[in-house]
C-alpha positions in Angstrom: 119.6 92.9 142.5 122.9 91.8 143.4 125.6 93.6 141.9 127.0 90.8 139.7 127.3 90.8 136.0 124.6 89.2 134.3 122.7 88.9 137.4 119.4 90.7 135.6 119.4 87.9 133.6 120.4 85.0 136.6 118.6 86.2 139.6 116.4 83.5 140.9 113.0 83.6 139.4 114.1 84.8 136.1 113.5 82.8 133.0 116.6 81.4 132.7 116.2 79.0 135.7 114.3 77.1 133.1 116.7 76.5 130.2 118.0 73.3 130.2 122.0 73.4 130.6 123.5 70.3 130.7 127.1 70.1 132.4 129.0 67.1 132.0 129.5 64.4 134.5 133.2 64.3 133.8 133.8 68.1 133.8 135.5 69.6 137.0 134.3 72.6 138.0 136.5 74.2 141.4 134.3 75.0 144.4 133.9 78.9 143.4 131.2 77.9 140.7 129.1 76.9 143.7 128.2 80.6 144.2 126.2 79.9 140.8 123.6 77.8 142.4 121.1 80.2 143.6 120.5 81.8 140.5 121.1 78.6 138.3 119.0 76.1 140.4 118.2 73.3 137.7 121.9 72.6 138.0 122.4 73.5 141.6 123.3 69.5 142.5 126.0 69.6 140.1 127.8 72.2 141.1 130.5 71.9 143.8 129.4 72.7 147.2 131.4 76.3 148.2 134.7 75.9 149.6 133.6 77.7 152.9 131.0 75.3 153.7 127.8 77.6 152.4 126.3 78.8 148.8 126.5 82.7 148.2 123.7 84.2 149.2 121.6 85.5 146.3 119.9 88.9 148.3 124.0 90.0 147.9 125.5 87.9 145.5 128.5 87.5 147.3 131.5 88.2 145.7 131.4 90.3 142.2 134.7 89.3 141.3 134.5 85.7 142.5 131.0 85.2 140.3 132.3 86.5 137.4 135.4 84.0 137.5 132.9 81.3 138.0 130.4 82.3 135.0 133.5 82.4 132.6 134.7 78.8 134.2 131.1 77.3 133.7 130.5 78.5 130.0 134.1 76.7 129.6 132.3 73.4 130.1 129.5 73.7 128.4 131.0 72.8 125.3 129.9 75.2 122.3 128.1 78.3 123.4 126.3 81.4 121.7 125.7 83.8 124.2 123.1 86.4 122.9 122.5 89.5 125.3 120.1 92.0 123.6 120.3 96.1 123.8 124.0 95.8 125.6 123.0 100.3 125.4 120.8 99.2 129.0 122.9 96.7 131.0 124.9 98.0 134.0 128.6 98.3 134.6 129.0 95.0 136.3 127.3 93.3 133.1 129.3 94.8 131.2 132.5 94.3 132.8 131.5 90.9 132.5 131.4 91.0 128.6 134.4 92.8 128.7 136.1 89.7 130.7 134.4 87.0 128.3 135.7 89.4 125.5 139.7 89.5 126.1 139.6 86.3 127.7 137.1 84.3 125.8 136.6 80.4 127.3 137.1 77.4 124.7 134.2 77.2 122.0 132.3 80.2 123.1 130.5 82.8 120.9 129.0 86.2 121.8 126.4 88.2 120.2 125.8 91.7 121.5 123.6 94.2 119.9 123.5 97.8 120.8 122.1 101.5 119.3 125.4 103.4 119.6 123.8 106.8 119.9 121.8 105.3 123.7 125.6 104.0 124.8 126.3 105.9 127.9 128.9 108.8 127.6 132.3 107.0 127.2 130.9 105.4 124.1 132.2 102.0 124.8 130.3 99.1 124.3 131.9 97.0 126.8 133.0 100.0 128.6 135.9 100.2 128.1 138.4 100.3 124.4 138.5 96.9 123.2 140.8 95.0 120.6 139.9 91.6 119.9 142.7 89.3 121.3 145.3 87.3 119.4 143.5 84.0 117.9 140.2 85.4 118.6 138.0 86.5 115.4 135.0 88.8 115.1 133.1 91.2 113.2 130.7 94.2 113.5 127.7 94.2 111.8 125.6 97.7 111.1 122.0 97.7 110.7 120.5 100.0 107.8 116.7 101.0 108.5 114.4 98.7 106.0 114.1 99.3 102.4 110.3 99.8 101.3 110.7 96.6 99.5 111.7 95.0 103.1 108.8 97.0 105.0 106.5 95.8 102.3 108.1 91.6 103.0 107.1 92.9 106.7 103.8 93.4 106.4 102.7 90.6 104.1 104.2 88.2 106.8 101.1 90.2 109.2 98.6 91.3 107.6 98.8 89.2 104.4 99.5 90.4 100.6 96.3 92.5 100.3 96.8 94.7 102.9 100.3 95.1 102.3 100.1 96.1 98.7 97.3 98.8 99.3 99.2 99.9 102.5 103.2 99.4 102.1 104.1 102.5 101.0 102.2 104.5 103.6 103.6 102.4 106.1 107.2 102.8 104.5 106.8 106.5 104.4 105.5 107.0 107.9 108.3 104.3 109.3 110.8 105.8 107.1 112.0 101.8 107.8 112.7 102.1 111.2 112.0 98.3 112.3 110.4 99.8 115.6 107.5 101.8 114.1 106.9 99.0 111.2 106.6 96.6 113.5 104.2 98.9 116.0 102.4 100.0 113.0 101.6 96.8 111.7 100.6 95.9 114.8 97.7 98.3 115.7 97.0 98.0 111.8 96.3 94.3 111.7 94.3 94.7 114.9 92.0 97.5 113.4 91.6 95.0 110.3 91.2 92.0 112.1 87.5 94.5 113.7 87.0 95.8 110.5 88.6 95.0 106.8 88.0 98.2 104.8 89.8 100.3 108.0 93.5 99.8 107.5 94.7 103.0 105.6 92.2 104.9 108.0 93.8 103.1 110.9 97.1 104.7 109.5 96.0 107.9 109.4 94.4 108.0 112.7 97.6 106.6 114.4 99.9 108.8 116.9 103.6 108.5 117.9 104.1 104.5 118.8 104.4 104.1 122.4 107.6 102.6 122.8 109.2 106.0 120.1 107.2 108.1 122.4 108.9 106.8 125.9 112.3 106.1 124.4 112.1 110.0 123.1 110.3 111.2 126.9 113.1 109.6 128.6 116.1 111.0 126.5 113.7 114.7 127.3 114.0 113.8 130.9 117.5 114.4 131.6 118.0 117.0 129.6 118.7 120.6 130.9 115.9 123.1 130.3 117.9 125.4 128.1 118.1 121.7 125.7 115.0 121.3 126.0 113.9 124.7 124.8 116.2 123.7 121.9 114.7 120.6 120.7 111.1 122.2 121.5 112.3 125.2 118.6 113.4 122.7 116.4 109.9 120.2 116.6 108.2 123.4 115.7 110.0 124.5 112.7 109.9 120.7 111.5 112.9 120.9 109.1 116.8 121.0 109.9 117.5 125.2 111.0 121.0 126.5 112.3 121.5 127.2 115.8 121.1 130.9 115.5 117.3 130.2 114.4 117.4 127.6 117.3 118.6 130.5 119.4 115.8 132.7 118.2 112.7 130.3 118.5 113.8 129.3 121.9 114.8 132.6 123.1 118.4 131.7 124.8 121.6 133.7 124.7 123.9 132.2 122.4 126.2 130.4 124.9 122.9 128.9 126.2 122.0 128.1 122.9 125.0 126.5 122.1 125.0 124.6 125.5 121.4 123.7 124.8 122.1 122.1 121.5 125.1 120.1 122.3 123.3 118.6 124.9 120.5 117.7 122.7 122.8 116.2 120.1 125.0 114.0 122.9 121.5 112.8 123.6 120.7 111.5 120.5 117.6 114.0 120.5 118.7 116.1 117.4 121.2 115.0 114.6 123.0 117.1 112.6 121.5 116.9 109.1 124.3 118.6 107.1 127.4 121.0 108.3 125.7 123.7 110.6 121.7 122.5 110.5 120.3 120.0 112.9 117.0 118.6 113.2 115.1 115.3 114.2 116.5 111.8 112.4 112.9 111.1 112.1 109.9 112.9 111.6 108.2 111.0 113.9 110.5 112.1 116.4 109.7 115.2 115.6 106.2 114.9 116.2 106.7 113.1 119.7 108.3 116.0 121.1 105.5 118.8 119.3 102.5 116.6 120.3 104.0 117.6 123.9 104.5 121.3 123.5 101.6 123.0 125.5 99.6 125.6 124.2 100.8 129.0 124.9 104.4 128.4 124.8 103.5 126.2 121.2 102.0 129.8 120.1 104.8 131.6 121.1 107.2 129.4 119.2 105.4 129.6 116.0 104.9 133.4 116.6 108.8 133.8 116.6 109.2 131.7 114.0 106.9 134.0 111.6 109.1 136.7 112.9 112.9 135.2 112.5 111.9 133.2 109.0 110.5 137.2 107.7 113.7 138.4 108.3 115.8 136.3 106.1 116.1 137.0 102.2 114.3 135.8 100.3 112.0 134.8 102.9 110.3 130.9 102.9 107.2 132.2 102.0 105.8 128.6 102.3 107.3 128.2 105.9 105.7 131.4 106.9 102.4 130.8 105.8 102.7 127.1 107.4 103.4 129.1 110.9 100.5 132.2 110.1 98.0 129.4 110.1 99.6 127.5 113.3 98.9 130.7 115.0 95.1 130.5 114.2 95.2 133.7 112.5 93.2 133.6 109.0 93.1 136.9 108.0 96.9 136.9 108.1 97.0 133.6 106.7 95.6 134.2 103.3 97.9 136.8 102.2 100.8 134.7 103.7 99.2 131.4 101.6 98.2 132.9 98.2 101.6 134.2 98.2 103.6 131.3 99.1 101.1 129.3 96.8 102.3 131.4 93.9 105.7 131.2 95.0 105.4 127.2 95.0 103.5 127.1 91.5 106.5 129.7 89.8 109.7 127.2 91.0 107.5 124.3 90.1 107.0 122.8 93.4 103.2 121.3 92.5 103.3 119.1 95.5 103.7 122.0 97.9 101.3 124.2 95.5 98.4 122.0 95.5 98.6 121.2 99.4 98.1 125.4 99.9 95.4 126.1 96.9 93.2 123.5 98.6 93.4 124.8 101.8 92.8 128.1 101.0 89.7 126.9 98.9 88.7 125.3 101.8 88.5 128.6 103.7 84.8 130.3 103.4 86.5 134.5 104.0 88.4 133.5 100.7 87.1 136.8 98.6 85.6 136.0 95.2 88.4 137.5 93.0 91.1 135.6 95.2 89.0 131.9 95.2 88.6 132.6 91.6 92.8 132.7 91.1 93.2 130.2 93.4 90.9 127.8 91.6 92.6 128.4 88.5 96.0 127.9 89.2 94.7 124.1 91.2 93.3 123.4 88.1 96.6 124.2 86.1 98.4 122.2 88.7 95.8 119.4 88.4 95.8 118.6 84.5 100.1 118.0 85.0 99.8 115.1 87.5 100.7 111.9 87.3 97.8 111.0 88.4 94.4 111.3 86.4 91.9 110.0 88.7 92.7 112.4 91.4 93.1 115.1 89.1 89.3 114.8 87.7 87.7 114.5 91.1 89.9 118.0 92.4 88.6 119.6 89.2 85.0 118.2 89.6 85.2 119.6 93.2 86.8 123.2 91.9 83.2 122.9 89.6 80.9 122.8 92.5 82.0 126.1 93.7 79.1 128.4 93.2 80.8 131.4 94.0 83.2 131.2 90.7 82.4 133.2 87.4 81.5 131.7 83.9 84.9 132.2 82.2 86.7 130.7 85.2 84.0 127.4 85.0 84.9 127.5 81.4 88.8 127.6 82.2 88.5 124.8 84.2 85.9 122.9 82.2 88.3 122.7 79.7 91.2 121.0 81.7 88.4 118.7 83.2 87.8 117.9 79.6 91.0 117.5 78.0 91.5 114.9 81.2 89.2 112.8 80.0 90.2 112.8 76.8 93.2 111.3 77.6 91.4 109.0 79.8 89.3 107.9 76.9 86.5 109.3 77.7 84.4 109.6 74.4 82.0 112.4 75.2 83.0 116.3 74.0 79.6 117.8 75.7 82.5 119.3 78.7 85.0 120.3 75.7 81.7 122.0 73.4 80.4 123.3 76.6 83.7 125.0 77.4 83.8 126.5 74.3 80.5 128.0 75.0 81.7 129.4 78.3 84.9 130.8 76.7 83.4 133.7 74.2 85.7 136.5 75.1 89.1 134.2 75.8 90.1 133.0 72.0 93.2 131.3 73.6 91.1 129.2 75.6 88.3 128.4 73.0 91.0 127.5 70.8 92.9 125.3 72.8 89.2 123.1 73.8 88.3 123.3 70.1 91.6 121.7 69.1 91.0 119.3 71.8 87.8 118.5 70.0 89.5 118.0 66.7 91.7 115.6 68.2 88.6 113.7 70.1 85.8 113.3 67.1 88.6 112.1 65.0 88.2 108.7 67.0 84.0 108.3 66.4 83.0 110.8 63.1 84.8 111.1 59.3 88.1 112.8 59.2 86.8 115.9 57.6 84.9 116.7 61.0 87.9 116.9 63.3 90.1 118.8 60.3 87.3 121.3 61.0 87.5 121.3 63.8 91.0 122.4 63.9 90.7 124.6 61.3 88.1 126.3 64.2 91.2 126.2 66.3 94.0 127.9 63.8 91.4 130.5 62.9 90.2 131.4 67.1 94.1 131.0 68.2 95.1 134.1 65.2 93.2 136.2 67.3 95.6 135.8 70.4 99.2 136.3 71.1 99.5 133.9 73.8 102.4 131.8 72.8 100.6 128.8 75.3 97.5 128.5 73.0 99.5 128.8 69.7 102.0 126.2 70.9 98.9 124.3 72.3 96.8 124.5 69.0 99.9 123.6 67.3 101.2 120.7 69.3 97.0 119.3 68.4 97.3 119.8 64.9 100.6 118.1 64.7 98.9 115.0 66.4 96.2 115.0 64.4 98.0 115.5 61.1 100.6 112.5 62.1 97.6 110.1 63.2 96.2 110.6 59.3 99.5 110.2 57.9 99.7 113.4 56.5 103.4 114.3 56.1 102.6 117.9 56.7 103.2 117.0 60.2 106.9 116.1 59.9 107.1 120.0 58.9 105.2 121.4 61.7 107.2 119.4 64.0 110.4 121.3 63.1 108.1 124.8 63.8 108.0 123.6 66.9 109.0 126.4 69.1 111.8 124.3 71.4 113.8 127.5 72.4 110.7 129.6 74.1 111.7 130.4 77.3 108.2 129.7 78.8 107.8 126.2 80.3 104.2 125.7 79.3 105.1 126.3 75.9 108.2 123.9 76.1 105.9 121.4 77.8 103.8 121.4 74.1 106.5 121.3 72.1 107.2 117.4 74.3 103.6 116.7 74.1 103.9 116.6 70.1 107.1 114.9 70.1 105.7 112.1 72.7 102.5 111.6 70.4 104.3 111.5 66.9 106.6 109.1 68.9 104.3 106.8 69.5 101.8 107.4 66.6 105.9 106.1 64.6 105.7 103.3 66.7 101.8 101.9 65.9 103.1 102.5 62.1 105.9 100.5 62.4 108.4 103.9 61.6 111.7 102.1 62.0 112.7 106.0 63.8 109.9 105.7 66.4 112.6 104.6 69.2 115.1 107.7 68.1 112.4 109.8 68.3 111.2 108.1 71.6 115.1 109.3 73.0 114.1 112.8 71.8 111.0 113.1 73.2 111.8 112.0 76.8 114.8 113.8 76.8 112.8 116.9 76.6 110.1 115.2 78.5 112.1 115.3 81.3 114.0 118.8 80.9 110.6 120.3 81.2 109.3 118.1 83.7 106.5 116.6 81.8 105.7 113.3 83.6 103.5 111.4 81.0 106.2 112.1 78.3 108.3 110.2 80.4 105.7 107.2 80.9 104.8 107.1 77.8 108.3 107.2 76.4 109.4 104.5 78.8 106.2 102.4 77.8 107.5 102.6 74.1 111.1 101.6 75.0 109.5 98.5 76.7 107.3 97.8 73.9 110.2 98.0 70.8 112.3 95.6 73.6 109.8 93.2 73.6 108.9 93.9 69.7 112.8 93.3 68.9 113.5 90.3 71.9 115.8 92.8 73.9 114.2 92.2 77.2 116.3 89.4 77.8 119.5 91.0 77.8 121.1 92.3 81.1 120.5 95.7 81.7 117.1 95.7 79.6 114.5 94.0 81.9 111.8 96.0 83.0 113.2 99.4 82.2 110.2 100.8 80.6 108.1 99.8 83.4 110.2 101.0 86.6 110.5 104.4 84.1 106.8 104.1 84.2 106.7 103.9 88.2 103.7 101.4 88.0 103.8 97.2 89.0 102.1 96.6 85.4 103.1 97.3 82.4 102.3 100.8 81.0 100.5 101.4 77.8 99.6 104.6 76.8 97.2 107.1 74.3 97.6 110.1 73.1 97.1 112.9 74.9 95.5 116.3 74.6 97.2 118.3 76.6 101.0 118.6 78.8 99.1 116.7 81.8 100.3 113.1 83.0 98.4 110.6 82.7 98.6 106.8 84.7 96.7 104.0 83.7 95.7 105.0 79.7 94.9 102.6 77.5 96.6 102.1 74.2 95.8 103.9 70.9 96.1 106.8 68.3 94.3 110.1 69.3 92.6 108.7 72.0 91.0 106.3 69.9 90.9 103.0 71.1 90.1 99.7 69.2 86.9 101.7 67.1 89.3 104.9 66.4 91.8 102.7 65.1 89.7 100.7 62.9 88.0 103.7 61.3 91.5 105.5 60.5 92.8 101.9 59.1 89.8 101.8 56.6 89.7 105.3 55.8 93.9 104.9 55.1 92.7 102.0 52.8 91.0 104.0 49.9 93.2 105.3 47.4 90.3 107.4 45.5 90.3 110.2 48.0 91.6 113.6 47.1 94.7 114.9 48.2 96.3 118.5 48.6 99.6 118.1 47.5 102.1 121.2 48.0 103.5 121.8 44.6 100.2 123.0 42.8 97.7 122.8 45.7 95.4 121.2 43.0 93.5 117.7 44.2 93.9 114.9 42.4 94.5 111.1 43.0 96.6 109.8 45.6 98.4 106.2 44.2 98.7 103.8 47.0 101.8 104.2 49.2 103.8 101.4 50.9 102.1 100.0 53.8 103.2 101.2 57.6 101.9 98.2 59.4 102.8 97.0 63.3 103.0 93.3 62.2 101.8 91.0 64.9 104.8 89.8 67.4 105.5 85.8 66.9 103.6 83.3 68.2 104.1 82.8 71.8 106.0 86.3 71.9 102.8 88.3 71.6 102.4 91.6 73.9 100.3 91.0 77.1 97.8 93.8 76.2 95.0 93.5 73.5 95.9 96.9 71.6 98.7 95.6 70.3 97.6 93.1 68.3 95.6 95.9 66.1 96.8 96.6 62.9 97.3 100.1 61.8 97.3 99.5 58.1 98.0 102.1 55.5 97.7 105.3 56.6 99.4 107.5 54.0 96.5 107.3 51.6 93.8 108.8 54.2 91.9 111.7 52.7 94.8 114.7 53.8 94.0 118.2 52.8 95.8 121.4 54.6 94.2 123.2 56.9 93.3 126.8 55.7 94.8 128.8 58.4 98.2 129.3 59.4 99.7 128.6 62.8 
């Protein structure tokens, strides 16, 4: 190559001897552009022959100087110009002290474009190698490239493997990406290749997929150079997979601390490691991270994870999850399981469900699990499993936790229960799991009476009244036989929902016996399950508080960190919006459904339990279109008995004022057949206390 600049992109043979410049038959050129014509032949006869009788010869390129005067006097004739050059972080000195020349010195009507990935600059750090300040008269502007929103990885893949695809598999591809355009790009890719063989194989084709070639050779090549005490570095930090000081650096690789820090710095001037926060580095992207581990051999990947059980012990409190993460690295199962039901724990105590559920089903997946541990295990996954946001996945982990043969009665029952009150709020109509659970449960009353409540609130929707007030009463009387504050908050946070979808004002009572100030999440969690469900159950009567106590209930929703309060809450606001025509004003549009975190627009029914719930249909008590109905003609009779307070004696009810959702205007109707039920008079349903106390 001769050492010109540009010459990578003149040389003869290169594409560029086929773009079609056009020079002007009027334009004088002087006879030093003639050195041009080797690498420039389509305009070779228009160039000036060289002043010393002979073209430069293109094996030497002649002159490095004298070719760069004559590229800056030919763009000067050309008339209006971009000149593009692509990853300027690659090009050699002499091309970029050509830039630098057509930078100060610009020629008449010509534009550059120069892209570059500042961290892959070499050491100076300056793009045209040298400190440039635009020149008087000349204009410019820099231009920094933020990695793709999801939204923008999503636009990405419709354009390549059309809208079907992209909607099932955007976010997996966003999330793996982290919306880097080089990994979208390769992803999609090998993606609409495997779909293009086979349609149903494109979110298997993503999880089958390594490190993308070009990520994996631009991170081999940054390795390359790098001194073995950095590489020992960046090999510690690819095994403990999140941002660690350099002392634990120090410790995983086993370097002295002036290696260490020599190691490090040599990593980060490399662009290898970043540094993540004041004093922690780590890899900018966690496929990064997973180029460099996939290369770690064996033994000395073993030894790394060994130390880092060892240095990660050591701190206090020690990352119990971390630990059990590198036990299980190492191969070792009988250390494991200690390691993992602790760190399991650990995750379920701060909340972390995510992290909780990942470790319970692995260690249910492990056969040397002893009985009395799987047993625990499979109980706190099934606690975890009723509180997610999603219901689907929820039932099938509890169906799978049921097919365990080596669990106990009570603990079936246990988790027969949340299996059951799942389904309730899915509207599922059948109680066989619920009255089957109950059967399981002799010898737990806090459990029986939590799935007999659950009944209450379920045969309300296909048998008389009386039926599910029975069944609560079942519930008040099983519950008195515990102190668990969980079942009586549970039992109580039922009968509240019940009462309020009969229109008994007995429930407006209860509600302020809610106990809001309990220390004990669960129990908080069932004081915002009552709250959400009278919320709604205000809203289907047309309670002019229903959106203040909406405010309440998601407020506490979220305090507690009970997800379907907050769906359901935002699906209200949405609906009162629409209701009262405030979705057109700014600020307003579509706030219950991005609340909601779902593309349509959420409805939802009440609920059983403190789990989350997506996708539930609309409706009192689980009820549905029939449940509805039945309450609306039962609230219609005014020769039913009530128990009224004062003198607990029955007598009469007169006909109350109506509480009826009136249908929206035409053309301004809700997009969901639920709401055009009307819930009628409820406050003269047959209402009668239930004997027991809470």
């Amino acid at each position: 190559m001769p050492p010109i600049a540009g010459a990578a992109a003149v040389r003869p043979g290169h594409p560029l001897r086929s773009v079609d410049l056009h020079i002007d038959s009027q334009a004088k050129l002087s006879a030093a552009t003639a050195s041009l014509a080797p690498y420039l032949p389509a305009v070779a006869r228009q160039l000036p022959t060289d002043e010393r009788g002979a073209t430069a010869d293109p094996e030497t390129g002649g002159d490095a100087q004298r070719l760069m005067r004559a590229v800056h006097e030919l763009l000067g004739v050309l008339g209006p110009v971009v000149l593009a050059v692509e990853d300027l972080h690659w090009v050699d000195e002499a091309t970029r002290d050509l830039l630098l020349l057509l930078a100060r010195n610009p020629p008449q009507d010509l534009r550059l474009v120069l892209t570059y990935r500042a961290e892959d600059l070499p050491e100076h750090g300056n793009v045209l190698g040298a400190p440039y300040r635009w020149p008087v008269g000349v204009g410019g502007t820099e231009i920094a490239l933020s990695p793709f929103t999801e939204s923008e990885v999503r636009e990405l893949a419709v354009s390549v493997i059309g809208p079907a695809a992209a909607t099932a598999l955007g976010g997996s591809l966003f999330e793996r990406s982290q919306g880097l355009p080089l990994v979208a790009e390769e992803d999609l890719l090998t993606v609409a290749d495997r779909l293009a063989r086979s349609p149903a194989d494109g979110v298997q084709a993503l999880e089958d997929m390594g490190v993308p070639r070009a990520l994996q050779e631009a991170l081999n090549s940054r390795l390359a150079v790098l001194a073995p005490e950095a590489v020992a570095v960046v090999q510690a930090a690819a095994v403990l997979a999140v941002p660690a000081t350099e002392e634990l650096l120090a410790a995983l690789a086993g370097l002295e601390e002036e290696q260490a820090e020599a190691g490090l710095e040599a990593a980060l001037e490399a662009s290898v490691l970043s540094e993540t926060s004041p004093g922690w580095y780590g890899f900018r992207h966690v496929l990064a991270r997973r180029a460099v581990y996939d290369r770690i051999l064996g033994p000395r990947r073993l030894r790394l994870h060994r130390r880092a059980v060892d240095a990660l012990s050591e701190q206090q409190p020690p990352p119990l999850v971390r630990i059990a993460h590198h036990t299980r690295q190492l191969g070792d199962t009988r250390a494991w399981l200690p390691r993992a039901l602790a760190a399991a724990d650990q995750a379920v105590a701060v909340g972390d469900d995510g992290i909780a559920t990942d470790l319970l089903q692995q260690l249910l997946a492990e056969p040397s699990l002893p009985v009395e541990d799987r047993t625990h295990t499979a109980l706190a996954l099934a606690r975890i499993a009723v509180n997610r946001a999603d219901p689907t996945a929820s039932v099938a982990l509890l169906e799978h936790i049921l097919a365990d043969p080596a669990l106990p009665t009570l603990t079936l029952g246990e988790i027969r229960l949340s299996l059951a009150r799942l389904a309730t709020s899915l509207a599922q109509s059948s109680t066989a799991g619920l009255e089957r659970a109950v059967g399981e449960l002799v010898g737990r009353p806090d459990l029986a009476a939590v799935a007999m409540a659950t009944i209450g609130m379920r045969v309300v929707n296909d048998a008389p009244a009386d039926e599910a007030l029975a069944w609560m009463d079942r519930a008040l009387e099983t519950v008195a036989l515990t102190t668990d504050p969980v079942a009586h908050a549970t039992v109580l946070a039922s009968r509240i929902t019940l009462l309020a979808a009969l229109g008994d004002p007995l429930a407006d009572e209860l509600l302020e016996q809610l106990p809001r100030r309990s220390p004990d999440l669960k129990v908080q969690r069932q004081c915002a399950r009552a709250r959400v469900n009278t919320a709604e159950l205000a809203f289907w009567r047309g309670d002019e508080r229903s959106r203040t106590m909406a405010d309440d209930a998601e407020v506490l929703s979220h305090r507690v960190g009970y997800q379907l309060g907050v769906v359901i809450c935002g699906s209200l606001r949405l609906r009162l919006d629409f209701m009262g025509g405030a979705l057109g004003r700014p600020g307003r549009e579509g706030r219950g459904i991005r609340r909601a975190g779902h593309g349509e627009q959420p409805v939802s029914q009440f609920h059983s339990h403190g789990a989350p719930v997506a996708g539930h249909r609309t409706g009192p008590v689980g009820a549905g279109p029939r449940g509805m109905r039945r309450l609306q003609e039962e609230g219609t009779r005014t020769d039913l008995p009530v128990r009224h307070r004062g003198g607990g004696a029955d007598r009469p009810a007169g006909r109350r004022p109506a509480h009826r959702l009136e249908h929206p205007p035409a053309g301004n109707r809700c997009d969901t057949s639920k709401a055009e039920l009307d819930v009628g008079d409820r406050s003269g349903a047959r209402r009668r206390r239930s004997r027991a106390g809470v």
